[in-house]
mmCIF file as Biopython writes it, N, C-alpha, C and O atoms, coordinates in Angstrom:
data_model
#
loop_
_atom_site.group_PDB
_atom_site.id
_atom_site.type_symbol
_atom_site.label_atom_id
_atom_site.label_alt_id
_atom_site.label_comp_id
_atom_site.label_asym_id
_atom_site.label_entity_id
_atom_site.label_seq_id
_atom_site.pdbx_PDB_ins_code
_atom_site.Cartn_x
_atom_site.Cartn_y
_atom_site.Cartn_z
_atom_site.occupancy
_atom_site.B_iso_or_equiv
_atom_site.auth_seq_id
_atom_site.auth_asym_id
_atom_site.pdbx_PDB_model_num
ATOM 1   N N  . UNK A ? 1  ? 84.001 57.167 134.844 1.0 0.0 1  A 1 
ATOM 2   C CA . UNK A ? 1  ? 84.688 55.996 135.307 1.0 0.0 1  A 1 
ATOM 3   C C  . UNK A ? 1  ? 83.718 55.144 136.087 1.0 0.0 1  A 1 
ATOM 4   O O  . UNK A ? 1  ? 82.845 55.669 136.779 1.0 0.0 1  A 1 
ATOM 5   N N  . UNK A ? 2  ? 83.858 53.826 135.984 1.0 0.0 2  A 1 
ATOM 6   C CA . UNK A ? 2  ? 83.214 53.030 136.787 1.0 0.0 2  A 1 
ATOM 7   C C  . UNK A ? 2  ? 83.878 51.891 137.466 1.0 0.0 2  A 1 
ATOM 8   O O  . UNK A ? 2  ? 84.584 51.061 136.895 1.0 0.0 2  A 1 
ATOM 9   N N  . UNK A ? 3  ? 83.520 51.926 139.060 1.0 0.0 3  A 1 
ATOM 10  C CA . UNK A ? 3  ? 84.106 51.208 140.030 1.0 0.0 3  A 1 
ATOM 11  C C  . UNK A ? 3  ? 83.466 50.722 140.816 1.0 0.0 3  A 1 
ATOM 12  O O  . UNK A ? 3  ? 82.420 51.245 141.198 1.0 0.0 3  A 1 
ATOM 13  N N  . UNK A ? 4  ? 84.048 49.241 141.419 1.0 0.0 4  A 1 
ATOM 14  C CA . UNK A ? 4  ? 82.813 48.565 142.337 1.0 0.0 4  A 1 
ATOM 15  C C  . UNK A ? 4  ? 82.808 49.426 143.483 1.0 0.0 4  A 1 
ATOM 16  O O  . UNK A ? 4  ? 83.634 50.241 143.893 1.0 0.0 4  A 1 
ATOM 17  N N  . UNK A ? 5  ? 81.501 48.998 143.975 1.0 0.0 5  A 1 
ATOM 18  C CA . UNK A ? 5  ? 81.391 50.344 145.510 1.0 0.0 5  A 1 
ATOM 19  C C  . UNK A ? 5  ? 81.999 50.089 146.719 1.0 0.0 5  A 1 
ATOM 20  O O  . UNK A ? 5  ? 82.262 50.860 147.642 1.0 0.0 5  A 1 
ATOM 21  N N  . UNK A ? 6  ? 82.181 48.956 146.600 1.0 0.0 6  A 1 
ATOM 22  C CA . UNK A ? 6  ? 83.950 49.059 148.008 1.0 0.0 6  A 1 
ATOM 23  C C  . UNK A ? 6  ? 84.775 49.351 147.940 1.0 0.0 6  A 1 
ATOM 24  O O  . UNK A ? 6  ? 85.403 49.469 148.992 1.0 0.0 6  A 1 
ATOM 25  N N  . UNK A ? 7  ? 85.406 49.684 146.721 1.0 0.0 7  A 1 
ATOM 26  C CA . UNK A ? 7  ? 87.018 50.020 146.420 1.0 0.0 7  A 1 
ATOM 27  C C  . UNK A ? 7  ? 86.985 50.674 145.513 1.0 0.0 7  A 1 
ATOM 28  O O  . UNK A ? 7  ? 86.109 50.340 144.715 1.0 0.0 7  A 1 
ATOM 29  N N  . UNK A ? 8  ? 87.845 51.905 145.106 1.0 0.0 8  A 1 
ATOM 30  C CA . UNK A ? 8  ? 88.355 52.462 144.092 1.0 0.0 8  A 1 
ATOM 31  C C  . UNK A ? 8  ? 89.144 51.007 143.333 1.0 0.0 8  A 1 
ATOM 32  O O  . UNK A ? 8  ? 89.680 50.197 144.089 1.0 0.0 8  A 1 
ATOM 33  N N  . UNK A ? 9  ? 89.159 50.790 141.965 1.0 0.0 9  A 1 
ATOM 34  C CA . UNK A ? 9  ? 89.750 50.186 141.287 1.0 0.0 9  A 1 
ATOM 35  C C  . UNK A ? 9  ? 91.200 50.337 141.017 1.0 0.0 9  A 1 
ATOM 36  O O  . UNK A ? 9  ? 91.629 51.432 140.655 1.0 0.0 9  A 1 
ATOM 37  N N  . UNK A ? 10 ? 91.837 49.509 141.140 1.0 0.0 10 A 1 
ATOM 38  C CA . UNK A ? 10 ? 93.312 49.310 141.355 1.0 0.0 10 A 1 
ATOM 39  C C  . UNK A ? 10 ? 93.783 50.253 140.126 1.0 0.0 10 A 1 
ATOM 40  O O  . UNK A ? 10 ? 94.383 51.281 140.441 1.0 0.0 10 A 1 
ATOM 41  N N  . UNK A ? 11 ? 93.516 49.935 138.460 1.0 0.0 11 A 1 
ATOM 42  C CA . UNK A ? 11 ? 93.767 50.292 137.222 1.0 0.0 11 A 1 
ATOM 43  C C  . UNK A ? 11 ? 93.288 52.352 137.647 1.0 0.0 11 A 1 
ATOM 44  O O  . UNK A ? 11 ? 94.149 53.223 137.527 1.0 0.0 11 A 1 
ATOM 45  N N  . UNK A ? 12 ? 91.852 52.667 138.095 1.0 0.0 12 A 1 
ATOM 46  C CA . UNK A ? 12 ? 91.707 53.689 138.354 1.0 0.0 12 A 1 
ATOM 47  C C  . UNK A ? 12 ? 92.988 54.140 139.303 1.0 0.0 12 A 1 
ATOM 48  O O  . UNK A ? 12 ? 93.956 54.745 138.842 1.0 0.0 12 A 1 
ATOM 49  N N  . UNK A ? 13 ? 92.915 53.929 140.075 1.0 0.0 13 A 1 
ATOM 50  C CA . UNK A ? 13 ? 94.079 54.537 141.564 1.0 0.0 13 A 1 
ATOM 51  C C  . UNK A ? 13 ? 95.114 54.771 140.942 1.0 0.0 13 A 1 
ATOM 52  O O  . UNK A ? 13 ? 95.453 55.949 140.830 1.0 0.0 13 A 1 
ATOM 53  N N  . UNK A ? 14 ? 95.959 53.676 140.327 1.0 0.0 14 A 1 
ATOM 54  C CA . UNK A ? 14 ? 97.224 54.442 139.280 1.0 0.0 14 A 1 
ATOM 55  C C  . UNK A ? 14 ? 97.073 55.187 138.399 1.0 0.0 14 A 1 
ATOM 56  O O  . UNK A ? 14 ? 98.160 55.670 138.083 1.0 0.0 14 A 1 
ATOM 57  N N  . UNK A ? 15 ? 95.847 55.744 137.501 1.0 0.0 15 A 1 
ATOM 58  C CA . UNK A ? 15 ? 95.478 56.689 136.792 1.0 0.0 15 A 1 
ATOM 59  C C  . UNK A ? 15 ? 95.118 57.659 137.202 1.0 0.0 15 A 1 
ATOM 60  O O  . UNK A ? 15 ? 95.801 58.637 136.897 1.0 0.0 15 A 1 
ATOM 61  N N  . UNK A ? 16 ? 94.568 57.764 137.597 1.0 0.0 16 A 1 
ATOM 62  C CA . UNK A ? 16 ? 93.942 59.212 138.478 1.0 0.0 16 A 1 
ATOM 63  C C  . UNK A ? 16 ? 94.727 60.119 139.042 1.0 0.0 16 A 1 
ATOM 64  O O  . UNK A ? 16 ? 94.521 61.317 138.853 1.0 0.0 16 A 1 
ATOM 65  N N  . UNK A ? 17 ? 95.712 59.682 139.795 1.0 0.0 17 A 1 
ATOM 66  C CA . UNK A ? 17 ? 96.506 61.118 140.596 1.0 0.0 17 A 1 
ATOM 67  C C  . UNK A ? 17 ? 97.582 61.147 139.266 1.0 0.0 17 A 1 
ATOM 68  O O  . UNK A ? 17 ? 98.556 60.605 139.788 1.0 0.0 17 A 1 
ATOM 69  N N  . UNK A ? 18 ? 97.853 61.349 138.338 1.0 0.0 18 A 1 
ATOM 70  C CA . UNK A ? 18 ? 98.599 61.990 137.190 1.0 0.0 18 A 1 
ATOM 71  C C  . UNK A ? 18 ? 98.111 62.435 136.021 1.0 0.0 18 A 1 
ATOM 72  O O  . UNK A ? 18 ? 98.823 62.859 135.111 1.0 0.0 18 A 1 
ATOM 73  N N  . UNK A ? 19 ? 96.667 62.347 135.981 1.0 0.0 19 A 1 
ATOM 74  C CA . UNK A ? 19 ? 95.670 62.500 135.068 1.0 0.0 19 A 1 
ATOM 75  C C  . UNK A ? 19 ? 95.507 63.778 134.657 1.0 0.0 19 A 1 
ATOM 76  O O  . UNK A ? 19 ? 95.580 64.048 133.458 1.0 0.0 19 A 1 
ATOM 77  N N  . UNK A ? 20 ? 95.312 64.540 135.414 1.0 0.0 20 A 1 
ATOM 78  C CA . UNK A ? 20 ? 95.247 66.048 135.467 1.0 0.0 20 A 1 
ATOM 79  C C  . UNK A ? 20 ? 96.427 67.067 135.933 1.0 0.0 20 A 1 
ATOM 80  O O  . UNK A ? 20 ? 96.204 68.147 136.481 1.0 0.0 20 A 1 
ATOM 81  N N  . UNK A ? 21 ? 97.697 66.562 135.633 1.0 0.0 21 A 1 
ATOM 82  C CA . UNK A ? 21 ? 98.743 67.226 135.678 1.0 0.0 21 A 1 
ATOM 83  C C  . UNK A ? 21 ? 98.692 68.382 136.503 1.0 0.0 21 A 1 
ATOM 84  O O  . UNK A ? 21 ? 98.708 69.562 136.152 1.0 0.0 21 A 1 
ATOM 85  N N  . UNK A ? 22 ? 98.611 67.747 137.987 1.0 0.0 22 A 1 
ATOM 86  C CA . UNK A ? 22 ? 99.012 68.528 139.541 1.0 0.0 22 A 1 
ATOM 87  C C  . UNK A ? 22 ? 97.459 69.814 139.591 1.0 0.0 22 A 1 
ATOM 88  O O  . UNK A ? 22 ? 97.411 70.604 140.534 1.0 0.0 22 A 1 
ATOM 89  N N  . UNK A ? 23 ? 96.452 69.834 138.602 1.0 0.0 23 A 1 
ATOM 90  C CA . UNK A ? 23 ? 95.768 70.486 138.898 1.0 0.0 23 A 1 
ATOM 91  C C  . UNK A ? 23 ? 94.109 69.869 139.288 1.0 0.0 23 A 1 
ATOM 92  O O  . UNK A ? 23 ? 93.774 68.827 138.725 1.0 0.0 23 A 1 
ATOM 93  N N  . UNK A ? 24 ? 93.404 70.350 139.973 1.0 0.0 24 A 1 
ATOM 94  C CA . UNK A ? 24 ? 92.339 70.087 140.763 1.0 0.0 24 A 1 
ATOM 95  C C  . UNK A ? 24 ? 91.277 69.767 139.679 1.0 0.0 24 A 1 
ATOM 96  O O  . UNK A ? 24 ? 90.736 70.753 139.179 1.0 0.0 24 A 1 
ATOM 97  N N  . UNK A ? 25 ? 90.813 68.296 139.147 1.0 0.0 25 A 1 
ATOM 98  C CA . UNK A ? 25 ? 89.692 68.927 138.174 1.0 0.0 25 A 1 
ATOM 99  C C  . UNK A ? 25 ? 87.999 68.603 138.979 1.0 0.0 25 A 1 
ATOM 100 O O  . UNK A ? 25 ? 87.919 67.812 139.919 1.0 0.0 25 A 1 
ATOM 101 N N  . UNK A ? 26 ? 87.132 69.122 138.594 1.0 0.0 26 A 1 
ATOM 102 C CA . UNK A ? 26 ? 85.742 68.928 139.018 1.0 0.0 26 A 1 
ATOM 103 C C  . UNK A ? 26 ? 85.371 67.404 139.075 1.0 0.0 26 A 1 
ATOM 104 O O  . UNK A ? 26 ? 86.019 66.667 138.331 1.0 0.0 26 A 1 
ATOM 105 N N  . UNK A ? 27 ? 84.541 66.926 139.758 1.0 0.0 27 A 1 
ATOM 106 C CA . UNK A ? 27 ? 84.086 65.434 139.936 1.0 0.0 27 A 1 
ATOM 107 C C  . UNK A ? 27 ? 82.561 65.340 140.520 1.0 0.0 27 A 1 
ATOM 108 O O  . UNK A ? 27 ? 82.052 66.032 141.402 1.0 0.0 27 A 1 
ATOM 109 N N  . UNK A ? 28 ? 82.276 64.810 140.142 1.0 0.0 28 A 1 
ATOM 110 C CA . UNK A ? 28 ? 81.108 64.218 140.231 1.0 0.0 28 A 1 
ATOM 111 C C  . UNK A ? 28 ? 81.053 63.100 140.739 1.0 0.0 28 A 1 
ATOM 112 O O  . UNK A ? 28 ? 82.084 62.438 140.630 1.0 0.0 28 A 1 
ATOM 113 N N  . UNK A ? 29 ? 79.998 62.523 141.398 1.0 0.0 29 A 1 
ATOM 114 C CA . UNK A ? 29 ? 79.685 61.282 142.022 1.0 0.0 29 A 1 
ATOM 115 C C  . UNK A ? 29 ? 78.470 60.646 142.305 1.0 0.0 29 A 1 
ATOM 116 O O  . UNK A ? 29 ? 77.794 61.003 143.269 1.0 0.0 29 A 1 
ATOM 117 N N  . UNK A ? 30 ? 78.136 59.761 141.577 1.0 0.0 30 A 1 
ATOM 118 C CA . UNK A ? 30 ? 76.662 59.420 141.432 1.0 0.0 30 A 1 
ATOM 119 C C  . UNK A ? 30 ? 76.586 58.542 141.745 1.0 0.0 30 A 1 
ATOM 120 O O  . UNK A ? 30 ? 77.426 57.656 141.585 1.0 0.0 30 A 1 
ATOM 121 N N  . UNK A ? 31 ? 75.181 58.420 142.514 1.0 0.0 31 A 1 
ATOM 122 C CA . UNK A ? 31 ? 74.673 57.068 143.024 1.0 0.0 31 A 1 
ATOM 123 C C  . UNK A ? 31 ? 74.395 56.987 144.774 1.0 0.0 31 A 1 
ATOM 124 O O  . UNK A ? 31 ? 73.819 56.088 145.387 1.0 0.0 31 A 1 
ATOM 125 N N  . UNK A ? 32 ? 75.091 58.401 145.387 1.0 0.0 32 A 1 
ATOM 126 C CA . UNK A ? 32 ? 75.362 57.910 146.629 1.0 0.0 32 A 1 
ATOM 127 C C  . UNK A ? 32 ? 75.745 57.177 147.233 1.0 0.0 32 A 1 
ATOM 128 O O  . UNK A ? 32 ? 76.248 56.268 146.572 1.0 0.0 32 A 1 
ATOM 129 N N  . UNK A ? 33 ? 75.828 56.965 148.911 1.0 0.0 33 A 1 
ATOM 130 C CA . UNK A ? 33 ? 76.878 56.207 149.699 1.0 0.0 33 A 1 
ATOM 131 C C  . UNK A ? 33 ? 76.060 54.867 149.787 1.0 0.0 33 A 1 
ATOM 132 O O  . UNK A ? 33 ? 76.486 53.977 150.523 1.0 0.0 33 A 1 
ATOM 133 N N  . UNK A ? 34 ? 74.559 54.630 148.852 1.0 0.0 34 A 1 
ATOM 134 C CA . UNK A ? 34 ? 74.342 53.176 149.010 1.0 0.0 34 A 1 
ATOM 135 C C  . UNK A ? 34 ? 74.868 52.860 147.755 1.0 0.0 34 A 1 
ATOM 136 O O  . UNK A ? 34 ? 74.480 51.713 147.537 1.0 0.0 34 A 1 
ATOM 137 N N  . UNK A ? 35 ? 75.721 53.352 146.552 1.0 0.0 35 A 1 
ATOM 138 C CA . UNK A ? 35 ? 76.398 52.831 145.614 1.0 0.0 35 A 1 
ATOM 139 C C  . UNK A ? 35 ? 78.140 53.027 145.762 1.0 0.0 35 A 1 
ATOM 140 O O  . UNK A ? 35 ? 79.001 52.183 145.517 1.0 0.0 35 A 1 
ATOM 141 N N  . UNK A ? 36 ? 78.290 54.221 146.174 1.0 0.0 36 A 1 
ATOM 142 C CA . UNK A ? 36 ? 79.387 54.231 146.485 1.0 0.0 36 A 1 
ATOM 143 C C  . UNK A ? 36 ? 80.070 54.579 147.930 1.0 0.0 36 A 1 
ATOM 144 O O  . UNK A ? 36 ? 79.672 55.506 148.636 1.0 0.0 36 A 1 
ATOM 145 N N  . UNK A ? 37 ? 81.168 53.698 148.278 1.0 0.0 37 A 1 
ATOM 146 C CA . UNK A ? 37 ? 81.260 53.703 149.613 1.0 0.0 37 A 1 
ATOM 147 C C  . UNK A ? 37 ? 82.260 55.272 150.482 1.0 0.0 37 A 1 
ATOM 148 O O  . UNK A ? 37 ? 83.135 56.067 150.140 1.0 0.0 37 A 1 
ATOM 149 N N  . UNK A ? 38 ? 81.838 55.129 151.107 1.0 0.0 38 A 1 
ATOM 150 C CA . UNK A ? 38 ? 82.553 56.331 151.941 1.0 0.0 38 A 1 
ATOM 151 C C  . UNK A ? 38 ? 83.853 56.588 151.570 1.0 0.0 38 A 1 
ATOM 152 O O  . UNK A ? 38 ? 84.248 57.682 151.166 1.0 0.0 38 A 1 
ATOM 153 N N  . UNK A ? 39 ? 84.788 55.209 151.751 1.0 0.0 39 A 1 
ATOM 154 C CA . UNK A ? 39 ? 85.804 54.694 151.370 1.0 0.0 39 A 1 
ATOM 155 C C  . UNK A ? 39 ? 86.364 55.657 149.964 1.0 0.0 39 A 1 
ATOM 156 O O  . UNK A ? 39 ? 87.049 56.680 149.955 1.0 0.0 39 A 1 
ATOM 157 N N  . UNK A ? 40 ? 85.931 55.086 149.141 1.0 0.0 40 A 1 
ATOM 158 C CA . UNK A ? 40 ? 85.928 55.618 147.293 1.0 0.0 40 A 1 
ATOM 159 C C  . UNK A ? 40 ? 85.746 57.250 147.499 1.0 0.0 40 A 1 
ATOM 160 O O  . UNK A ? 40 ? 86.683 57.940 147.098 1.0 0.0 40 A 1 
ATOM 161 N N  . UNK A ? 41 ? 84.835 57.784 147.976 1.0 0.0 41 A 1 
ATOM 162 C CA . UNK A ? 41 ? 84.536 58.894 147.607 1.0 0.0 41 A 1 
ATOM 163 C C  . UNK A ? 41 ? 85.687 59.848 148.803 1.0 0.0 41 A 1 
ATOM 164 O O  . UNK A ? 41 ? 85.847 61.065 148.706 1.0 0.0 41 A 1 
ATOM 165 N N  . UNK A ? 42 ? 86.247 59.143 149.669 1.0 0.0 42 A 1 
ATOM 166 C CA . UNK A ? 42 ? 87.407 59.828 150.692 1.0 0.0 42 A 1 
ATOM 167 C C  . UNK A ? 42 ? 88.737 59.743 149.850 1.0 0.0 42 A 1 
ATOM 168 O O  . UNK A ? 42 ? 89.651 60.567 149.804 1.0 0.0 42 A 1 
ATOM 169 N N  . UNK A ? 43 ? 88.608 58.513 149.183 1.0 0.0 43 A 1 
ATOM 170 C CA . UNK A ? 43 ? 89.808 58.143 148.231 1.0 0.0 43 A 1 
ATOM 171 C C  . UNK A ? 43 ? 90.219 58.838 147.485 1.0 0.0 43 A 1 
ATOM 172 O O  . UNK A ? 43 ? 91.403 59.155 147.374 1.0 0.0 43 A 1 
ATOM 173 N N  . UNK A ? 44 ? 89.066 59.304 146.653 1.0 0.0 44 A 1 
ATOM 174 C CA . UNK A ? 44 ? 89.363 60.518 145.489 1.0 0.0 44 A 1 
ATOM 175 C C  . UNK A ? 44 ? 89.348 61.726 145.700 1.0 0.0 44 A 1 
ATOM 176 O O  . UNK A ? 44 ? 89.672 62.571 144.866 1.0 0.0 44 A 1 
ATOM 177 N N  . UNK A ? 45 ? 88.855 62.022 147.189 1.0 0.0 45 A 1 
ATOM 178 C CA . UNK A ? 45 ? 88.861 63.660 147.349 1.0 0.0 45 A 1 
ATOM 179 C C  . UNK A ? 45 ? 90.478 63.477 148.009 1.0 0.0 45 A 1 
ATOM 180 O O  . UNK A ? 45 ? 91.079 64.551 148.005 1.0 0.0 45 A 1 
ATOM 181 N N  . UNK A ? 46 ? 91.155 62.490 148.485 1.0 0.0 46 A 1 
ATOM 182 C CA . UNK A ? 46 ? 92.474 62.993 149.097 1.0 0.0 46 A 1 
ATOM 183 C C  . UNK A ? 46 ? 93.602 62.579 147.517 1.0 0.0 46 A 1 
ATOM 184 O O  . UNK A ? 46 ? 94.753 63.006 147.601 1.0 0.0 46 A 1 
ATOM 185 N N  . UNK A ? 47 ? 93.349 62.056 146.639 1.0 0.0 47 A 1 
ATOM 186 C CA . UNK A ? 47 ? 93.473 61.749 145.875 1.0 0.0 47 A 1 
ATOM 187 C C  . UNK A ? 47 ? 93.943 63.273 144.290 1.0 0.0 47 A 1 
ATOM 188 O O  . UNK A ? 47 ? 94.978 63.671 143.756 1.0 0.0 47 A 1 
ATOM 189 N N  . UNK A ? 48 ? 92.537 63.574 144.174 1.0 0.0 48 A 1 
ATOM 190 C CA . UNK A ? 48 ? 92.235 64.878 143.125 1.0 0.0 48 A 1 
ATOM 191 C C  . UNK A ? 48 ? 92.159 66.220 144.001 1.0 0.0 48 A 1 
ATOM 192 O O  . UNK A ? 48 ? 92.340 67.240 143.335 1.0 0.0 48 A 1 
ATOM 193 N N  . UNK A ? 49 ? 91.916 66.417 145.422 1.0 0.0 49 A 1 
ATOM 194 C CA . UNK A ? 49 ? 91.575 67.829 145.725 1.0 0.0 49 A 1 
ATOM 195 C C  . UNK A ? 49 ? 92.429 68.275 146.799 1.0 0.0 49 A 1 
ATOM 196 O O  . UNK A ? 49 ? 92.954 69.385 146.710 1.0 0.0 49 A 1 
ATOM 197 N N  . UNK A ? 50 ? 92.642 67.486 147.874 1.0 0.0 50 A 1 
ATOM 198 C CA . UNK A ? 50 ? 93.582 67.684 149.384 1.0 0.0 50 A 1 
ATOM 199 C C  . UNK A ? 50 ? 94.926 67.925 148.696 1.0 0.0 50 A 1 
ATOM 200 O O  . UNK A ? 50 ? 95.937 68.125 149.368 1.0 0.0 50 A 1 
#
């Protein structure tokens, strides 16, 4: 998936938490926090893993 580095993408955010039907899948994240922001990468861990 690709998203600008301030925000998780609106179209992503409604996809993502039903994607993987209530189970935890692996993620990756490339580029680091000078591509992607703290923000995004807090987003998707409370998002896919919490």
């Amino acid at each position: 998936m690709l998203t600008a580095p301030g925000a998780l993408s609106p179209v992503w955010a409604n996809y993502l938490p039903g994607a993987y039907g209530g189970g935890s899948p692996d993620i990756q994240l490339f580029g680091g926090s000078n591509v992607l922001s703290d923000n995004i990468m807090n987003t998707l861990k409370e998002m896919l893993i919490d």
